[in-house]
N, C-alpha and C positions, 0 to 999 in steps of 0.2 A: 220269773218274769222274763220275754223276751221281745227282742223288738228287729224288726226285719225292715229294713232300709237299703235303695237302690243303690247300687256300687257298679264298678265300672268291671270289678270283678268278684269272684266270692272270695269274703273275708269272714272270721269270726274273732271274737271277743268274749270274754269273760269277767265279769266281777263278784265280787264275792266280799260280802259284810262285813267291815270290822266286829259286829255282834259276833262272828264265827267260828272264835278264837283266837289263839293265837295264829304266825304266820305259816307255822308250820302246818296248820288244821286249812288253814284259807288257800294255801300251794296245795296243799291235796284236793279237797273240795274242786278248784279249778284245772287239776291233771286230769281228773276223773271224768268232769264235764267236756273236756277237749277230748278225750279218747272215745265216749259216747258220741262225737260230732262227728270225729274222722269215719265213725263208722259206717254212718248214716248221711255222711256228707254229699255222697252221689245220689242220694233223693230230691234235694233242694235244686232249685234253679241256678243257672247261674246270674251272674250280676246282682246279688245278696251280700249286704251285711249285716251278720248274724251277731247279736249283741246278746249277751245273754248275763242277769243279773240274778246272783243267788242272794238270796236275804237269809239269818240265822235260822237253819233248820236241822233237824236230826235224819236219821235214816241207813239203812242199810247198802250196800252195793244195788243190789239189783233194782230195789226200789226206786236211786237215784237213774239209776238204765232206765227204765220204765218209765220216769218224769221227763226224761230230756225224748225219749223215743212217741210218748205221747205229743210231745211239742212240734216233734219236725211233722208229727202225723195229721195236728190241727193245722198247722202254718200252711203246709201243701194243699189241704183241702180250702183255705181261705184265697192262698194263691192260683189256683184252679177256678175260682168261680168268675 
């Protein structure tokens, strides 16, 4: 789940579910998410803050690339119309 709210400049955030394990699983889970952001980060507009909420889930590397790379791909197109 993500949630994109006006800012004076681009910010992001991540959270990540106590469901998720421990803290060590919940720091990776949100490195991962941050490194998939910076990647993609010059796609987004600016003046974005980018919230972004993991809930307990499974998955591989790329799979989670692909969740966060579909997200900035709908968010743009919603910000676009």
């Amino acid at each position: 789940m993500a949630s994109f709210l006006p800012s004076s400049e681009k910010k992001m955030a991540v959270i990540v579910s106590k469901k998720t394990g421990n803290a060590v699983v919940r720091n990776y889970e949100k490195r991962i998410v941050r490194i998939f952001l910076r990647e993609y980060w010059d796609l987004l507009p600016d003046g974005l803050f980018v919230l972004i909420r993991i809930p307990k889930r499974t998955g591989v590397f790329l799979e989670k690339k692909n969740d966060v790379w579909h997200l900035i791909k709908r968010t743009k197109e919603s910000l676009l119309k």
